[in-house]
Residue, then its C-alpha position, 0 to 999 in steps of 0.5 A: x083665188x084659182x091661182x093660189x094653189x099655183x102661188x103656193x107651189x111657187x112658193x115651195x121653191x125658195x123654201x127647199x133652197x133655203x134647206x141648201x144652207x141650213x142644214x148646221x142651223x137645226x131650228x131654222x132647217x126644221x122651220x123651212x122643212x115644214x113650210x115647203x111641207x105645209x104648202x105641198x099639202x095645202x096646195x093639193x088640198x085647195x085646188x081638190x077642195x074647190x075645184x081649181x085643178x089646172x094642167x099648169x098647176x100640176x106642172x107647177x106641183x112636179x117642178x115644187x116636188x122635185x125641187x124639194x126632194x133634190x134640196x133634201x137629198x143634197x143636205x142630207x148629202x151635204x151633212x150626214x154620215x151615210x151608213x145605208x145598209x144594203x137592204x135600204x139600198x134593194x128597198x130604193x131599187x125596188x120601189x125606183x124599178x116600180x115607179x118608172x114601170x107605173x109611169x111607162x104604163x101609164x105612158x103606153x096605156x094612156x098616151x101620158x108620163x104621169x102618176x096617180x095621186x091616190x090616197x096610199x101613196x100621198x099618205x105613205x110618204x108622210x112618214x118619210x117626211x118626218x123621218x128625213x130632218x130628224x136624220x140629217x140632225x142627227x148626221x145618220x140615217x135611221x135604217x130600220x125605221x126608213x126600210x120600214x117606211x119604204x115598204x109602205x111606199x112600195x106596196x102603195x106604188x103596188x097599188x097603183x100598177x093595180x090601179x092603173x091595170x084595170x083603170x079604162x080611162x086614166x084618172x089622175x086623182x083615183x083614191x084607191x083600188x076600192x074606188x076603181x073597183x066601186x066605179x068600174x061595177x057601177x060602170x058595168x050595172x050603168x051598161x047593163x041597164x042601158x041594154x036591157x032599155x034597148x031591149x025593152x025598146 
């Protein structure tokens, strides 16, 4: 039963390929899109729900993320007219110069490459998700709703550089800022309250 999350990342690939080919079949696109999306959900959701997390499993759900991004981002190539207006193109820039600088961080702070998964940045890409099929049936990018939309997912990449600033040991799967803050004072009074016993003592 561990393995069914790995199952499901796995089974993310051949979906987002399909993605290649049906991009002129809108109903059949939309199908692949939102099994390739329900099982990038369902994945994560199962292994955290029960316990099943494996190093190889979050391999495997980089390798799923990635093939499904590279899948979209050439249909989209493939199909639409891309009128990007320049501000989009400084919003990616940021949000790019942001997330490689979390992932160095992290790197230099922790000995890893590696992202955290914490709520704001799983639920702000959410929009973008729906935002990407109806741009490529329509053969243009929608740029005011898609600036929008990126500025969400920096601020929740913002989030993270807090995270991961103030985080003493890493933690791949730290909710939010709010939950750092609650551990790390419950950290403090746990300390606090082992110096007073030794005192006592």
């Amino acid at each position: 039963m561990r393995h069914i999350p790995n199952i499901l990342s796995l089974s993310r690939i051949p979906f987002s390929i399909a993605l290649l080919f049906l991009a002129k079949y809108p109903y059949a696109f939309l199908f692949a899109y939102a099994v390739a999306g329900v099982f990038d959900v369902l994945d994560g959701y199962l292994a955290r729900r029960f316990h099943w997390e494996t190093a190889l499993g979050a391999k495997m759900d980089s390798v799923g993320d990635t093939v499904f991004l590279v899948c979209v981002i050439s249909a989209a190539v493939l199909t639409m007219d891309f009128n990007i207006e320049t501000y989009n193109f400084a919003a990616l820039a940021v949000l790019s110069a942001v997330r490689m600088g979390n992932m160095v961080f992290t790197k230099v702070k922790f000995g890893k490459f590696a992202y955290i998964h914490s709520k704001f940045v799983r639920y702000s890409t959410v929009p973008i998700f729906f935002l990407l099929p109806l741009c490529i049936m329509r053969r243009e990018v929608l740029n005011v709703p898609l600036l929008a939309m990126l500025i969400i997912v920096i601020m929740a990449c913002l989030e993270e550089t807090w995270i991961l600033r103030i985080m003493d040991d890493y933690d791949v799967n730290m909710k939010s800022i709010y939950h750092m803050k609650k551990l790390k004072k419950r950290q403090a009074l746990e300390i606090e309250i082992k110096e007073r016993e030794e005192v006592a003592a």
